[in-house]
C-alpha positions in Angstrom: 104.6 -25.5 -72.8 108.2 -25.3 -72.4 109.5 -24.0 -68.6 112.3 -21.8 -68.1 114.5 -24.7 -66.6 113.8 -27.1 -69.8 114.1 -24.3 -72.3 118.0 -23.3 -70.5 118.7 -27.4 -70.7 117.7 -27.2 -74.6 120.3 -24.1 -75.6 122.6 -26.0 -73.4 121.9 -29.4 -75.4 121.8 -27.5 -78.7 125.2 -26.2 -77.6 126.9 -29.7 -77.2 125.3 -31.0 -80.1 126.8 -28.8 -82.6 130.1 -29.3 -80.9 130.1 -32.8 -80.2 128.8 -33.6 -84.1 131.6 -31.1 -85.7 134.2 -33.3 -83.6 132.3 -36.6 -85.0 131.9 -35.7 -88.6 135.6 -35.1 -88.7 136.3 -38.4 -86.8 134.2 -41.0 -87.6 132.9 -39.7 -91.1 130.7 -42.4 -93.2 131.3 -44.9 -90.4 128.3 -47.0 -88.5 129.7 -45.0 -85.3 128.2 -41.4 -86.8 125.2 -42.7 -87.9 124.6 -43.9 -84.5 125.4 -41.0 -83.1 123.2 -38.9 -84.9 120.0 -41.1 -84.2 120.7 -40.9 -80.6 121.3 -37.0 -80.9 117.5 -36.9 -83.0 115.9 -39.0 -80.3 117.0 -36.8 -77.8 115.8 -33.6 -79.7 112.3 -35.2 -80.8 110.4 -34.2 -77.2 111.4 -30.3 -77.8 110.1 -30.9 -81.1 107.1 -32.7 -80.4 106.3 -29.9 -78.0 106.8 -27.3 -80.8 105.0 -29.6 -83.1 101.7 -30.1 -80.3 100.5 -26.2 -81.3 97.4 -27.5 -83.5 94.5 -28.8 -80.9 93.6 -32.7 -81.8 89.7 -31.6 -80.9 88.1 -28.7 -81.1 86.4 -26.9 -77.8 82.9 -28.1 -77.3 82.2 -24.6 -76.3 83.2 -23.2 -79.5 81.0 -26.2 -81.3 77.9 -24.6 -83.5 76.5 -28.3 -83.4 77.6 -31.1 -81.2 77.4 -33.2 -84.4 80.9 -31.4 -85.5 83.6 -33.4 -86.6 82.4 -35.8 -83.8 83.3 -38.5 -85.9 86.2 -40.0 -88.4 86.2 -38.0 -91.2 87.9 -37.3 -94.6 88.8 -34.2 -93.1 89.5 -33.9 -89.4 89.2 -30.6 -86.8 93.6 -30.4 -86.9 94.1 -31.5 -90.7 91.7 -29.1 -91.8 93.5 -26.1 -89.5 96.8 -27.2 -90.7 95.3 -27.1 -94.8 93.9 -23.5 -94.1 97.4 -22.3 -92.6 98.9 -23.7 -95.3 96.5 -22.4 -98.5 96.5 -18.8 -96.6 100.9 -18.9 -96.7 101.1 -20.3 -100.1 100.6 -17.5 -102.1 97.8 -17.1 -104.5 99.3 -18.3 -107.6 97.0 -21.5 -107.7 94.0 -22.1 -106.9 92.2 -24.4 -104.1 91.8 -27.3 -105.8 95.4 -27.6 -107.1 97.2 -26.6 -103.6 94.6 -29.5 -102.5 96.4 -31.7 -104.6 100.1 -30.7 -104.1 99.4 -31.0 -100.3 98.0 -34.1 -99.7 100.2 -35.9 -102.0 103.2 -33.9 -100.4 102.0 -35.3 -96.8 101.0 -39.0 -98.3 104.2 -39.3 -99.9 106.3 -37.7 -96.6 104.4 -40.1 -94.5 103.4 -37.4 -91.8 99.6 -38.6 -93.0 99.9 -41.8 -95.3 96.4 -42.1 -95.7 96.2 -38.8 -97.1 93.6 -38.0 -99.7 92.7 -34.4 -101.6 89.8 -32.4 -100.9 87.7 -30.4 -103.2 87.3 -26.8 -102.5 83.4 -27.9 -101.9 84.8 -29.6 -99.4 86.9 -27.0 -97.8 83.8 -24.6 -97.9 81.6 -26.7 -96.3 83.9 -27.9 -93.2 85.3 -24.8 -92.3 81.8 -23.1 -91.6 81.8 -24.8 -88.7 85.1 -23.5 -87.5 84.7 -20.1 -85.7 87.6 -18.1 -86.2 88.7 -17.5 -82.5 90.1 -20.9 -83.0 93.1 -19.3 -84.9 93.2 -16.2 -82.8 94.0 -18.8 -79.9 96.3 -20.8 -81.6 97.9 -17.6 -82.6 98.2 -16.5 -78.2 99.9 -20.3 -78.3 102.2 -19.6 -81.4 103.2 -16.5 -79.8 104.0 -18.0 -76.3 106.0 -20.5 -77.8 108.0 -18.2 -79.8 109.2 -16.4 -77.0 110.4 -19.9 -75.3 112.2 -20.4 -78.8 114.0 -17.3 -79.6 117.5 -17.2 -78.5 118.0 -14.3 -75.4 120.0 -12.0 -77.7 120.7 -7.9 -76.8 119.7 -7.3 -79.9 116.1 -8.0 -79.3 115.8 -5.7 -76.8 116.2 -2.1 -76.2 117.6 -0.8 -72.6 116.1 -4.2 -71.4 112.8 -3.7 -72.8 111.2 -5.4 -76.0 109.4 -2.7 -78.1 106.3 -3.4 -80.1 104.8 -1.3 -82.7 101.3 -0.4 -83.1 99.3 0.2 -86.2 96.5 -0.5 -88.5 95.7 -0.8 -92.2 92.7 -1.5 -94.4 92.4 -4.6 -96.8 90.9 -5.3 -99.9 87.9 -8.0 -99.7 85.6 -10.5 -101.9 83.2 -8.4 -102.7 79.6 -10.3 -101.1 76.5 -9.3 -99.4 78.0 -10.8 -96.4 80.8 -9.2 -96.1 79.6 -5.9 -97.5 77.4 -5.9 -94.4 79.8 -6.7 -92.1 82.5 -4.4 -92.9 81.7 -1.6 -95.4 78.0 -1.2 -96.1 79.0 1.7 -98.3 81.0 0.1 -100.4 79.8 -0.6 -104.2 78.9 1.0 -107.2 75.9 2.2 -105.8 76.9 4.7 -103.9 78.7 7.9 -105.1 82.2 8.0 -105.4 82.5 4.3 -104.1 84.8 1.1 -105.1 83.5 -1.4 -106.1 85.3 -3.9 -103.5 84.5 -3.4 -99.8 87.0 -3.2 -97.2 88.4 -4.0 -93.5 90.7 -2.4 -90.8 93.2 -4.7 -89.7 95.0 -3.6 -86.6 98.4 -5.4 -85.5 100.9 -5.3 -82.6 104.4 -6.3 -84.0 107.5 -7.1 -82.5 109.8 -4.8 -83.9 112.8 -6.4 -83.2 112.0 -9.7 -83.2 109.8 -9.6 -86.2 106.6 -11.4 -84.7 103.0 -10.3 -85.0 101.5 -11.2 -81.9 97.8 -9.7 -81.7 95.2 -8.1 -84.4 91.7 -7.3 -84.7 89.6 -6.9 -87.4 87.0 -4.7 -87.4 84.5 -2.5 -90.4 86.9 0.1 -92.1 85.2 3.6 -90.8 86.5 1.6 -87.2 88.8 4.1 -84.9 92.2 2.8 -84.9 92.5 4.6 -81.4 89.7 2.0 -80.4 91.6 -0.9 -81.7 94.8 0.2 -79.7 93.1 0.1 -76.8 91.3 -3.4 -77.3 94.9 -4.6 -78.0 97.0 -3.0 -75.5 96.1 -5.7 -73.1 98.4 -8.3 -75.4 101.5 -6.1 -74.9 103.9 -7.4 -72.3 104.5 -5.5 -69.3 107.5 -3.4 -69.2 108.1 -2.9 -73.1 108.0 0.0 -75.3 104.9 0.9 -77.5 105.3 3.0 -81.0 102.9 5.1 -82.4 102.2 6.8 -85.9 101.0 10.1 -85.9 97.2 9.2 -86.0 97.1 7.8 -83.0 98.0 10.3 -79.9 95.4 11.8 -78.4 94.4 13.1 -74.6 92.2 10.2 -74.3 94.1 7.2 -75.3 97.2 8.7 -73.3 95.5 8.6 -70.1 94.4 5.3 -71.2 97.9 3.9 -71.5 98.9 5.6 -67.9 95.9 4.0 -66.4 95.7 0.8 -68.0 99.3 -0.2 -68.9 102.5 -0.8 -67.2 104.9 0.3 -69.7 106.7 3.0 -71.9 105.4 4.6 -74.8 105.9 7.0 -78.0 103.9 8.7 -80.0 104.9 10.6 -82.7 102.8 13.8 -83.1 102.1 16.2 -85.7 103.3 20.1 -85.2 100.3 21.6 -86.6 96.6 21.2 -85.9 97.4 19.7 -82.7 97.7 19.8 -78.5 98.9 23.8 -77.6 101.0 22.6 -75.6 102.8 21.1 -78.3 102.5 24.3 -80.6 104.1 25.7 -78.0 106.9 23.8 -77.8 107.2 24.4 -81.9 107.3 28.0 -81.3 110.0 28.1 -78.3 112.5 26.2 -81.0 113.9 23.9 -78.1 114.8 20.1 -79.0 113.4 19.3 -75.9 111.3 19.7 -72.7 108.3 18.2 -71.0 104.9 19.9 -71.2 101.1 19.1 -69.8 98.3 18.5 -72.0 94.8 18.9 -71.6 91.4 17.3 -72.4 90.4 17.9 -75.4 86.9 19.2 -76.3 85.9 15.8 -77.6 87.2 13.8 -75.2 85.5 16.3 -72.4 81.9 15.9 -74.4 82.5 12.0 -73.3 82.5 12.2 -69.9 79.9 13.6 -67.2 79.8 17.2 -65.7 81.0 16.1 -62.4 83.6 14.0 -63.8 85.3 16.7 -66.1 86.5 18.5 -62.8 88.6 15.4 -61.9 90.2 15.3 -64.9 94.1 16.4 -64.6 96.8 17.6 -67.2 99.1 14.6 -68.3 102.4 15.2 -68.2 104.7 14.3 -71.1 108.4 14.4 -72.6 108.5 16.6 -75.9 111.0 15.7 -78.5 111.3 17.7 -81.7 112.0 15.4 -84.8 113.0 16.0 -88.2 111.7 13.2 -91.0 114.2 12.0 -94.2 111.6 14.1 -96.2 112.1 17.1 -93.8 109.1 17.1 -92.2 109.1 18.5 -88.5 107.1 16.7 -86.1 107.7 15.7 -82.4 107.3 12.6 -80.3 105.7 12.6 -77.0 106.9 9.4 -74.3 107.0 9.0 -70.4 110.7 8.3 -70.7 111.2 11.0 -69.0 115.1 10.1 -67.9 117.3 11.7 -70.1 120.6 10.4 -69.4 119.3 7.2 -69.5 117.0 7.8 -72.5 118.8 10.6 -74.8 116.9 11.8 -77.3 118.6 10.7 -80.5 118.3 7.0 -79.0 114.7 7.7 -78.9 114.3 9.0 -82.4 116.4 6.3 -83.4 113.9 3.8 -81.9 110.5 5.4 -83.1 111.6 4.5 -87.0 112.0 1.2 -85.8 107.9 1.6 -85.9 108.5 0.5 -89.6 108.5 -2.3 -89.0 105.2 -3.1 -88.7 104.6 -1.3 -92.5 107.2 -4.3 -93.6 105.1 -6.9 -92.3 101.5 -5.6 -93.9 103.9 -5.1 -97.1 104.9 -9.1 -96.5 101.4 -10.2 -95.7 100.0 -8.2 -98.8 102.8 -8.8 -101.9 104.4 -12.4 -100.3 101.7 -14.0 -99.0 98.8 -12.5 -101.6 96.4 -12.2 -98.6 93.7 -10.0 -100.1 92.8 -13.0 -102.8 91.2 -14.3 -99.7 89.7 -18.3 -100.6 87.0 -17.6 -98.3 83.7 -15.3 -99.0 81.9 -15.2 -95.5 83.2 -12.5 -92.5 84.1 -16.0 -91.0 86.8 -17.4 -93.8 87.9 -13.8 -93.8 89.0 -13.6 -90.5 89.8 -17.0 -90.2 92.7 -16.5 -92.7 93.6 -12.8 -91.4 94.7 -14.6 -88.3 96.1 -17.9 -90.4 98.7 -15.8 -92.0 100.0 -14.5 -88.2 100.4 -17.9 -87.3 102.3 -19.0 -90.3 104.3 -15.8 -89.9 105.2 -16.2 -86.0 106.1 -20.0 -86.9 108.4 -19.2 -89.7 109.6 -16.7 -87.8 110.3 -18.7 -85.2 112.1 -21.1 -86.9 114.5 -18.7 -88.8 115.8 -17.9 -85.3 116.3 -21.4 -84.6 117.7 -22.2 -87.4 120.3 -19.5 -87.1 122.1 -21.1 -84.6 123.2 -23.7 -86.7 126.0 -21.9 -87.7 127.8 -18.7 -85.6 130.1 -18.0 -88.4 127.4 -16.8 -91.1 125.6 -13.7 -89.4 123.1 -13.5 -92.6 120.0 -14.3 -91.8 117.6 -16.5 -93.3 114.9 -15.4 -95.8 111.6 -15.0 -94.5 109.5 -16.0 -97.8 111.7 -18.7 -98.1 110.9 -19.9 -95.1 107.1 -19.5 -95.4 106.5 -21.1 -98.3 108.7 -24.0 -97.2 106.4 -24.4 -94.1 103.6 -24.1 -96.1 104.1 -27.0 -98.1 105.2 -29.3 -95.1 102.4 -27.7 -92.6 101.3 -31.4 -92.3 104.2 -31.4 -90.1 102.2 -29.5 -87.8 99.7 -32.1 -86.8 101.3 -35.3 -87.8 100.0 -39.4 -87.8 103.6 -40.1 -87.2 104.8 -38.1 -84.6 108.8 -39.8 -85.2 108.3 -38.9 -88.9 107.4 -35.6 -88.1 110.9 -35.2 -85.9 113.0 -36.0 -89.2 110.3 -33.6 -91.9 111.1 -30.8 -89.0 114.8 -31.1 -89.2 114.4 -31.3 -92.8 112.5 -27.7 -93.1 115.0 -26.1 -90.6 117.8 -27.3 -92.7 115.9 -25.7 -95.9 115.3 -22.2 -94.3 119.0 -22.1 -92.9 120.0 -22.9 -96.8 118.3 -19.4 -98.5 119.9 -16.3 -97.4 118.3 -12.7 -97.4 120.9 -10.1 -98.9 120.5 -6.9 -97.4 121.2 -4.1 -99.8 124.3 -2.4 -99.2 123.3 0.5 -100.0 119.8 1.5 -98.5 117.0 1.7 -101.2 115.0 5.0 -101.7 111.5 5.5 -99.8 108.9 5.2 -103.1 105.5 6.6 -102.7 102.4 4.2 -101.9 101.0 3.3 -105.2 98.2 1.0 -106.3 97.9 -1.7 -108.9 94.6 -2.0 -109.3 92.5 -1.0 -112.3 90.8 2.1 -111.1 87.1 2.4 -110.7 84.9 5.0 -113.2 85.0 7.7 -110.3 88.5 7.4 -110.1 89.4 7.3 -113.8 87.6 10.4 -114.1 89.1 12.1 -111.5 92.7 11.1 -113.0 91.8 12.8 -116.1 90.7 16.2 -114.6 93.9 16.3 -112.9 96.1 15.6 -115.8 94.0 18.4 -117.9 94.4 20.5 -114.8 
């Protein structure tokens, strides 16, 4: 991994270089001199990237072996090709199947001569060797990806808030092949056999997302009648000490609160509803003040949890109210231990809470870009396996949109993130190379093509739509769609 001093001698090099070749180019265009200059300037840059480039493991843990027999030998399909075909399959879209995106790939990476011996695999194939790849193979590679983004990304203010990066928290459900495996593992009820009941079963995916920075950097994946308050917990531990945590409004509780004050050395805010909730927070409704900080109490559930003799040690959490008014009008209020007002003020913090969108923008990305739910795997395995493929592709593209960036200072748009995606995707074999100098002038290649496509913001910020589904709807459904319209 890259160290601070290395990483400050790369922005320094990166510096010079675009100086120094701007000065050349003008000079010594089309002359031996420039073309000698820019191989020496891509020798010097080929150990950063060959450390960027070393993210997929050449073997695969013996302790996370099902057999010793696996991929213990030369194969047509070895443990860091077949990683880097999955990551690339999961970000391609879904617009072709397997066997086609077989074909496309290996002749892309024969032809490229990142692997020149490069033959296509049939989706039998595929099946077959990546049941014996357990999926917290990608969830590591993912920690790594994420580590190594935060090396690469330029140390910009705009990253941060008050010094702090801010992460938001939140979880949705996704659509899966419908199989007895799966079935059992995540939604036993699901089917047409019970009442009122899709027909396709489903998971809860919980993700931590730099809001700012735009990187997913932890998930789980857990049955869908799973408590999202659970999963926040299991993945608070990811979350960087000293940042900012954001909440939705299903989340705050007394419970995970206390949670957060005993387990986590941060900030946090949670956006609470006015109604049906803490009395302190009634309360505060009621009194018609912006502001204030109130104590809440253990609930009844939480105090059915814990022993007799325990509940007496329990203690009233104190807390920083903020009244809030939605787009839509709604009132709610957000509850946070920044308690420092004139360092805090409460219009910066209301400000920073819709920033929690964010996260929505990257399930919306991972659902309509990337076409995740038409998984290519059937087992809880594949499933996950490609759950955690797609945060791997996304952190790497992402990753390189920053770095491609600063290319140029004069154009402040920024590149486009599918763009950039699907261009890694179809170079991924840049990711575990036979040729590692090859692989120096493919990477400097795919920057170059993510720095081309531009994303063009709207000048004028598009309406909020309502959630809708395309799906065909189910019998129970359809029926009750047509007592509502005769209604």
């Amino acid at each position: 991994m890259l160290t601070t001093d290395s990483l400050g001698a790369i922005r320094a090099f990166r510096a010079l270089q675009i100086v120094t070749l701007t000065f050349f180019k003008k000079t010594f265009r089309r002359t031996s001199l420039w073309h000698s200059l820019c191989k020496q300037i891509s020798c010097q840059l080929s150990e950063y990237t060959q450390k960027f480039l070393g993210i997929i493991p050449q073997k695969i843990d013996p302790a996370q072996q099902e057999s010793s027999k696996d991929f213990s030998r030369d194969s047509k399909l070895p443990f860091p090709k077949l990683i880097t075909f999955i990551l690339s399959i999961v970000a391609s879209g879904r617009t072709k199947g397997v066997d086609v995106k077989s074909g496309e790939f290996f002749r892309n990476a024969g032809r490229s001569g990142l692997w020149p011996d490069a033959k296509a695999i049939h989706r039998s194939t595929l099946t077959k060797a990546r049941r014996k790849v357990p999926w917290p193979i990608f969830r590591d590679i993912l920690n790594d990806a994420v580590q190594l983004a935060y090396e690469c990304f330029p140390q910009r203010p705009e990253f941060l808030w008050h010094d702090m990066s801010v992460y938001g928290v939140d979880g949705s459900k996704y659509k899966l092949p419908a199989t007895d495996e799966i079935r059992k593992e995540f939604d036993p009820k699901s089917g047409l056999q019970y009442s009122g009941k899709g027909h396709y079963p489903m998971c809860l995916v919980s993700t931590v997302y730099d809001v700012f920075r735009r990187l997913p950097i932890a998930r789980t994946v857990v049955p869908v009648d799973s408590s999202e308050r659970e999963q926040a917990k299991h993945l608070l531990p990811f979350v960087p000490t000293d940042s900012v945590i954001l909440y939705d409004r299903g989340f705050p509780s007394y419970e995970l609160i206390r949670h957060h004050n005993k387990k986590f050395r941060g900030c946090y805010v949670f956006r609470c509803p006015a109604q049906s909730t803490f009395s302190a927070v009634e309360a505060f409704i009621q009194s018609g003040k912006d502001e204030d900080e109130i104590f809440i109490d253990p609930t009844s559930n939480f105090l059915n949890k814990i022993p007799a003799k325990d509940r007496k040690k329990l203690k009233a959490i104190k807390l920083r109210i903020i009244r809030m008014v939605s787009p839509d009008g709604i009132v709610s209020v957000l509850l946070t231990n920044l308690y420092d007002r004139e360092k805090f003020p409460r219009q910066e913090i209301i400000t920073l809470y819709f920033k929690r969108w964010e996260v929505e923008s990257y399930y919306r990305d991972e659902k309509v870009v990337l076409e995740i739910e038409e998984f290519h795997g059937k087992t809880s395995n594949s499933i996950r396996q490609e759950l955690f493929a797609a945060m791997i592709m996304s952190v790497i593209s992402r990753t390189l949109m920053a770095m491609s960036s600063q290319m140029s200072n004069e154009d402040p748009r920024e590149p486009q993130f599918k763009n950039a995606i699907m261009t890694l995707a179809s170079e991924a074999a840049v990711l575990a190379p036979d040729d590692p100098e090859r692989a120096v002038t493919i990477f400097q290649d795919i920057l170059k093509e993510i720095y081309r496509v531009k994303y063009y913001r709207p000048i004028v910020p598009r309406p909020s739509q309502p959630r809708v589904t395309k799906r065909s709807l189910n019998k129970w459904a359809s029926e009750k769609t047509k007592k509502v319209l005769n209604a």
